[in-house]
C-alpha positions in Angstrom: 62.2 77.9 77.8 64.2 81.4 76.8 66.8 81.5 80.2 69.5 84.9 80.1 72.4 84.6 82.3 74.3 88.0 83.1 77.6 88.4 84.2 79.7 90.1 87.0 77.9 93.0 88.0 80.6 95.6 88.9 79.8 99.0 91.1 77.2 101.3 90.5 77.6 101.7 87.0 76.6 97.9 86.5 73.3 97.9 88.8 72.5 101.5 87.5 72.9 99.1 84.0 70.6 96.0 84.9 68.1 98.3 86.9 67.7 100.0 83.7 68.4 97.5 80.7 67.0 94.4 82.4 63.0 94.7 82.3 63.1 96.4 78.9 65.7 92.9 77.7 63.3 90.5 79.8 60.0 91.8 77.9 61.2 92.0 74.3 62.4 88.1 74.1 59.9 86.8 76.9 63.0 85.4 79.0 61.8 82.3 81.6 64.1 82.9 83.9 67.2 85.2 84.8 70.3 84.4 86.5 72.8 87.8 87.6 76.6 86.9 89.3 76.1 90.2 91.7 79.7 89.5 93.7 81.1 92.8 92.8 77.8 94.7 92.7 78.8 96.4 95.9 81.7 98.7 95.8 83.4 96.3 93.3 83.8 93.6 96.2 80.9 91.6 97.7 77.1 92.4 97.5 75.1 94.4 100.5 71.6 93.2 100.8 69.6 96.8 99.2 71.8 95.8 96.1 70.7 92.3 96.4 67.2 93.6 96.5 67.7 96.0 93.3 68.9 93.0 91.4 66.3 91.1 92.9 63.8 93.9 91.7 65.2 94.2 88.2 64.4 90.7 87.1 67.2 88.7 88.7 65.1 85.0 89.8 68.7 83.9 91.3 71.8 86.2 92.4 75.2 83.9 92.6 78.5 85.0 94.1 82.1 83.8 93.9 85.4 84.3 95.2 84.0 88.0 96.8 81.4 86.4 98.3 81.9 87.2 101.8 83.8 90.4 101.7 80.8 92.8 102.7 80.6 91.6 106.2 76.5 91.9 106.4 76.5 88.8 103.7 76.9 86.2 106.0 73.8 86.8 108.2 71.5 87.9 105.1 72.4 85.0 102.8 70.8 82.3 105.6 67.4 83.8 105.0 67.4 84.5 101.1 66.6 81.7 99.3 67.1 83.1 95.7 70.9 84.2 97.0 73.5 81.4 96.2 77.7 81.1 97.0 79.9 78.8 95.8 78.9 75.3 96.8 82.3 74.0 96.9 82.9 76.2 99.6 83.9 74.7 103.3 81.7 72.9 105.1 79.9 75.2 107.4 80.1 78.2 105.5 76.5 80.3 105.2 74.2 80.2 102.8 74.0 77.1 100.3 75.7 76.7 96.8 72.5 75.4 95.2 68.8 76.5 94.8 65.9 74.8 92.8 63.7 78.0 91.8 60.3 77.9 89.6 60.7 80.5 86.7 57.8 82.4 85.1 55.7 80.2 83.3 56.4 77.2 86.0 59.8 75.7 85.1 61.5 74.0 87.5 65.1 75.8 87.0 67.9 74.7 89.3 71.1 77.1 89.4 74.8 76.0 90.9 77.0 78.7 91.7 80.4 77.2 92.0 84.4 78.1 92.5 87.8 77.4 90.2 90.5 76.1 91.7 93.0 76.9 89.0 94.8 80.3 90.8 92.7 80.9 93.4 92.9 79.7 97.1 92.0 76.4 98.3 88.9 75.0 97.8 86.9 71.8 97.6 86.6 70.1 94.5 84.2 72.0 92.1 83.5 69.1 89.9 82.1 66.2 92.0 80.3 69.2 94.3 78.0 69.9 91.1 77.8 66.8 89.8 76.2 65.7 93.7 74.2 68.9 93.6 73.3 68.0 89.9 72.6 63.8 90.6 69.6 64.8 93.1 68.1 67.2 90.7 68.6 65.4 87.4 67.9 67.6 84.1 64.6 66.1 82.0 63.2 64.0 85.5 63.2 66.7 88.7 64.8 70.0 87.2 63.2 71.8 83.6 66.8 73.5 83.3 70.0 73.5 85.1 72.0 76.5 84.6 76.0 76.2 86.5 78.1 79.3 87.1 81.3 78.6 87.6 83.8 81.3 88.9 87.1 80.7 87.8 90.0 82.4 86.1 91.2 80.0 83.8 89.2 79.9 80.3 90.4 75.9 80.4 88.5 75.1 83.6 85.6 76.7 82.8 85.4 74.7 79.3 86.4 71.7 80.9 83.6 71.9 83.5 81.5 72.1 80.0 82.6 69.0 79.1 82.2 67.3 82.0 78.6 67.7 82.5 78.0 68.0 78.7 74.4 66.2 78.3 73.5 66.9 82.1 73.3 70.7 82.4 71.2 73.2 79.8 74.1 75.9 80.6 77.5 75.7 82.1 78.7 80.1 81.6 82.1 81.3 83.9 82.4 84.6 85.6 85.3 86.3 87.3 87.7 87.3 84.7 85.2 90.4 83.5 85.4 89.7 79.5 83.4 88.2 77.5 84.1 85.7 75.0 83.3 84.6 71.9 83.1 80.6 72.4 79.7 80.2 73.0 78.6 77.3 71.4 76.2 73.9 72.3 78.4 71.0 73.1 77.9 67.6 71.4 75.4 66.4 73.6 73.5 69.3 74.0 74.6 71.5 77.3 75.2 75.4 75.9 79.0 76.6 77.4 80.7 80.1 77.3 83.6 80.5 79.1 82.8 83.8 80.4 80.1 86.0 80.5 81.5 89.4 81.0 81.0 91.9 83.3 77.6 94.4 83.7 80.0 97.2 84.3 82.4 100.3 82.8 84.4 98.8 79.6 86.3 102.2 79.8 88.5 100.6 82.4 91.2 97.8 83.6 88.0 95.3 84.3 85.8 97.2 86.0 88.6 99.1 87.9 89.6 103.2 87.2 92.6 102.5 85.4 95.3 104.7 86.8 96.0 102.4 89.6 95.6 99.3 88.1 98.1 100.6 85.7 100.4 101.7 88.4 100.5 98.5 90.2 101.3 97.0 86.7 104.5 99.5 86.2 105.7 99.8 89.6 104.9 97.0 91.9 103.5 99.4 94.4 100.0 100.0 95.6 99.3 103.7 95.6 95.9 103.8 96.3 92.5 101.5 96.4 90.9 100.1 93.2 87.8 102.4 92.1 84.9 100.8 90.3 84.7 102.7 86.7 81.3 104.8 86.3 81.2 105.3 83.5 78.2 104.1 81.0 78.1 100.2 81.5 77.7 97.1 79.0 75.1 94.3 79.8 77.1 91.1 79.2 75.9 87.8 79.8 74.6 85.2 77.6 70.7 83.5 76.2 69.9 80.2 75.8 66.6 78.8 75.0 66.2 75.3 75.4 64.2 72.0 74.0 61.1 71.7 76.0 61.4 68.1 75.9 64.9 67.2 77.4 65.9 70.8 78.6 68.8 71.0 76.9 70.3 73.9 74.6 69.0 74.4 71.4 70.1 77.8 71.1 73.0 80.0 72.5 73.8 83.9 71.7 75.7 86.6 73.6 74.3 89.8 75.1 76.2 92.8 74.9 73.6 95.9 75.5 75.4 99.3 76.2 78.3 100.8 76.7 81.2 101.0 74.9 81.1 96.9 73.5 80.1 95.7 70.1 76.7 95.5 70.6 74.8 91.9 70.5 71.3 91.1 71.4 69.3 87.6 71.1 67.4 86.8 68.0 65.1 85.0 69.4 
């Protein structure tokens, strides 16, 4: 199974990006199944639902959030009825929408995706680790679940590689989001789970991640906010990551980056 994981999708300049790079990337290395982090697809902060539909339409099988989940307002009463829409599942108890989703891919796979939140600088939450490894014990990978794919939305690189470890032999892909930049660790742990510690951002590389950078840089030299943070539109970068896995077990076998567009070294899957 060939499964492509893309990373924060950032303003209009990253869903004009995956609108237009996504089919075209999908039908040249016959990808299974695709997973797209669309929490700053909206604005820069949250997803509204025709943007969760223009994902949706550009190949996306599963959209996952993170730390933005909630801030467009309309998120909470669409995510109840969207089954292919997931938020952190380590989220409090009551929150809407689930953190989990079993979904068949193209060719029938059986691919279940976990959307999950850091803890390291962020604000409190419930333990990430022993809420994927429940959601991951009642799906196992190789006897209910084809491939298991975890995003995991943190800022420190050392979570996010630790979480690799963790479930190293249990998951085909453990990738983080959040930070916006895409690094160069991918690589297929010992016993077989693919990890990258962060995907990148679908969005403007000509900017302070994602953000116009006049008042980022501001905020850096003085301290004082002088104005919102603008979503760069400029020409975007498709980041994310491909795996394909072993058909018997489900596991990685293969692992590349995707960089398509835009200003970044470019880097697409030799599949």
């Amino acid at each position: 199974m060939r499964l492509l994981f893309l990373g924060d999708v950032v303003g209009r300049s990253g869903r004009d990006a995956v609108s237009e790079r996504l089919p075209g990337l999908i039908a040249r290395h016959g990808f299974d199944f695709v997973v797209v982090n669309g929490e700053n697809a909206s604005h820069g902060k949250g997803l509204i639902e025709p943007h969760y539909r223009l994902l949706r339409d550009a190949g996306a099988d599963i959209v996952t959030l993170g730390d933005h989940a909630f801030d467009q307002r309309e998120t909470l009463s669409f995510i109840e009825r969207e089954g292919t829409l997931i938020r952190p599942i380590n989220m409090v108890a009551g929150t809407p929408g689930r953190g989990a989703m079993m979904v068949e891919g193209r060719n029938g796979h059986r691919v279940l995706v976990i959307n999950a939140l850091g803890r390291v600088f962020m604000p409190p939450i419930d333990d990430p680790f022993r809420a994927v490894e429940a959601a991951i014990a009642a799906c196992p990978l190789g006897e209910v679940a084809d491939a298991i794919i975890v995003d995991f939305h943190t800022e420190a690189t050392s979570e996010i590689q630790a979480m690799g470890f963790f479930l190293d032999g249990k998951a085909t892909l453990v990738v983080g989001t959040h930070t916006h930049i895409p690094t160069s660790d991918h690589r297929i742990l010992r016993n077989g789970t693919a990890l990258m510690a962060d995907a990148g951002m679908c969005g403007d590389f000509d900017s302070i991640i994602g953000v116009e950078a006049d008042e980022p840089l501001n905020r850096f030299l003085t301290g004082i906010p002088n104005g919102r943070f603008t979503p760069a539109d400029g020409e975007a970068t498709l980041c994310g990551v491909a795996v394909e896995t072993d058909p018997r077990t489900g596991l990685a076998i293969k692992v590349m980056p995707v960089r398509i567009g835009g200003t970044l070294a470019q880097a697409e899957p030799n599949f």
